[in-house]
N, C-alpha and C positions, 0 to 999 in steps of 0.2 A: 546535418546534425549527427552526432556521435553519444551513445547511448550505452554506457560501462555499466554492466546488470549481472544481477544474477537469477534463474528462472525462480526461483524459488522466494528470492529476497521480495516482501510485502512493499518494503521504498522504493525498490525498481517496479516493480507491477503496478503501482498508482502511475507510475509517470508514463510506461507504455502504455495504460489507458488513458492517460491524458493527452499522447500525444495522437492516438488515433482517434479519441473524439475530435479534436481539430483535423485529423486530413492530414497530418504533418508525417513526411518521410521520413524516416533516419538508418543510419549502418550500428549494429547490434554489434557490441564488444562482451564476451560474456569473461565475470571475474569468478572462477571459483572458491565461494568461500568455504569452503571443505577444505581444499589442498592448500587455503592458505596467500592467494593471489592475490586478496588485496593487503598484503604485509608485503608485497615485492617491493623494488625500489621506481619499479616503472608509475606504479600505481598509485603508491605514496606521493609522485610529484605530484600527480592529477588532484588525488585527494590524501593530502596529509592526514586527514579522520583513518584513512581507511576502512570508512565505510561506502553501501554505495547508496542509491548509484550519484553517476557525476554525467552530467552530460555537456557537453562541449559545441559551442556554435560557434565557429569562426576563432575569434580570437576568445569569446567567452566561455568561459567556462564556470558550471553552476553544480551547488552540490546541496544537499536537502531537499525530499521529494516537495515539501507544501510549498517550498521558497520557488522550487522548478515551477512545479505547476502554475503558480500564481506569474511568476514571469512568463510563462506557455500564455497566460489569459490577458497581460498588458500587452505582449508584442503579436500576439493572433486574436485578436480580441473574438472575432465568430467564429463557431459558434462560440459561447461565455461558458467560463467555468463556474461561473458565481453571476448571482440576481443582480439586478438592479436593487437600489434602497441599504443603505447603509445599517437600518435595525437587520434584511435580510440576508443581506453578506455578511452581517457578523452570528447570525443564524448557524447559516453551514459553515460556517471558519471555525466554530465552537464543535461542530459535532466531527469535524472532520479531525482537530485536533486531541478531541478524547476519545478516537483513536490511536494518530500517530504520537503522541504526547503520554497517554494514559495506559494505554492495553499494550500496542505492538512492543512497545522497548523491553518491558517485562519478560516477554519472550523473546527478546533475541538471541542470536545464536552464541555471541560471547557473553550476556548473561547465562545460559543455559550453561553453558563451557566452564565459570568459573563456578556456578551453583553442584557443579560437579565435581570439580577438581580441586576445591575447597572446603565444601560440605560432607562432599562424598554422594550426594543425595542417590538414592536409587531413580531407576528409568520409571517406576511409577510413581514415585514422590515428583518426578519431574513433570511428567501428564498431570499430575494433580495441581502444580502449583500454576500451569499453562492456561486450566480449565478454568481452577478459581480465577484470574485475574479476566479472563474474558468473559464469564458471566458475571463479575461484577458490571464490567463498562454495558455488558451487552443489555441486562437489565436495565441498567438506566437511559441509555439510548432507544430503547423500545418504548419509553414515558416519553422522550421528547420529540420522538416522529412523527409527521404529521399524515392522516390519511391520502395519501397522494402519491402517484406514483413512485417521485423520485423525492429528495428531501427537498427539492428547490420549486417542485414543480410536473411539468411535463416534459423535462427533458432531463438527463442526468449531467452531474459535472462535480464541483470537488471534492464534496460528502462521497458519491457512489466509487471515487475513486480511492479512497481508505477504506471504504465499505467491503467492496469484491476481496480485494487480498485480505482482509480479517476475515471474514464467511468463509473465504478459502482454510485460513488456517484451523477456525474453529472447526470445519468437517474431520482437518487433516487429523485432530486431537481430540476427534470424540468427543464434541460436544453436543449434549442436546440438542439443535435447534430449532425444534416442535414449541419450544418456550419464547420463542423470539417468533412470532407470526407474521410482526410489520417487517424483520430484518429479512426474515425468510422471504417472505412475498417480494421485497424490492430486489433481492438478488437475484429471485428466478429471473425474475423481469429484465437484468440488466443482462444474466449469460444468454438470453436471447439476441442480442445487440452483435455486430459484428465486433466494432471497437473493443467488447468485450472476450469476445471469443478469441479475436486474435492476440490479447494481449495474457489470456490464460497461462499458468509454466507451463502446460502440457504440450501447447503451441508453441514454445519455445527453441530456436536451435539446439542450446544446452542443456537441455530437458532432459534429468533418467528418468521418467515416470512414465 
């Protein structure tokens, strides 16, 4: 498997945690989105979005991390990314998506880009506007976590995978997160986990941090 990322990008970091809780190998292609790499024309075949990541198996190629992952959990099915019972899969699909659907977009980095070069916004209007949208979601996510370790259970899997790279970003942006105790407590729990650890940006080839 082939694995177009970037250390920092929240879509690529769900997917390398998804592919190390399976056990699954891959070759790391890293896109700078700083310099611009994925607007090349190499990259643009891979993924016409230009965004990422995109990862590539054989002749397949896939791009959307929740669409990746969920094909990571049809064709590797053990360990699961998602419960058994169809009220409980659609449980974590819900909380997974208001993250990648509700919070991350807001922040991404060509929102931020054009909220800049449009708006004019200053660099703390921009923290400002990062914070609010993640304590909006993050509140409401800490009403629908259940006490237990992981949102599915006792093991982690598609929920913890949106989960890690949001906690990452909110530390990265100074956010409270003394007000989030269930989000707080389940992330310590998961940067304990190797899966987790390896797939941190800091652990990253392309890493400046």
């Amino acid at each position: 498997m082939d694995l177009y990322g970037y250390f920092r990008s929240s879509a690529s970091y769900r997917v390398r945690i998804g592919l190390n809780l399976k056990g699954l190998s891959y070759d790391y292609h890293p896109v700078n989105l700083l310099k611009g790499d994925q607007h090349g024309e190499h990259y643009r075949k891979l993924n016409p979005h230009g965004l990422l990541p995109t990862l590539n198996d054989g002749d397949t190629s896939l791009t959307q991390s929740l669409a990746i992952l969920e094909w990571l959990d049809e064709t590797h099915p053990e360990p699961a990314l998602l419960p058994k019972g169809a009220e409980a899969r659609a449980y974590i699909r819900a909380l997974a998506q208001s993250i990648a659907s509700d919070i991350q977009p807001l922040q991404n980095l060509r929102v931020l880009k054009y909220l800049v070069s449009e708006f004019k916004i200053t660099e703390e209007q921009k923290i400002l506007w990062i914070q609010q949208w993640i304590h909006i979601g993050f509140a409401a996510l800490e009403k629908q976590l259940k006490p237990t370790p992981f949102a599915a259970g006792d093991t982690p899997g598609l929920f913890e995978c949106c989960l890690l790279p949001q906690v990452y970003n909110a530390e990265r942006f100074g956010v409270d997160m003394n007000q989030y105790p269930k989000i707080q407590t389940m992330a310590a729990t998961c940067n304990e986990l190797s899966a987790f650890i390896e797939a941190h940006p800091q652990s990253q080839p392309d890493s400046t941090v």
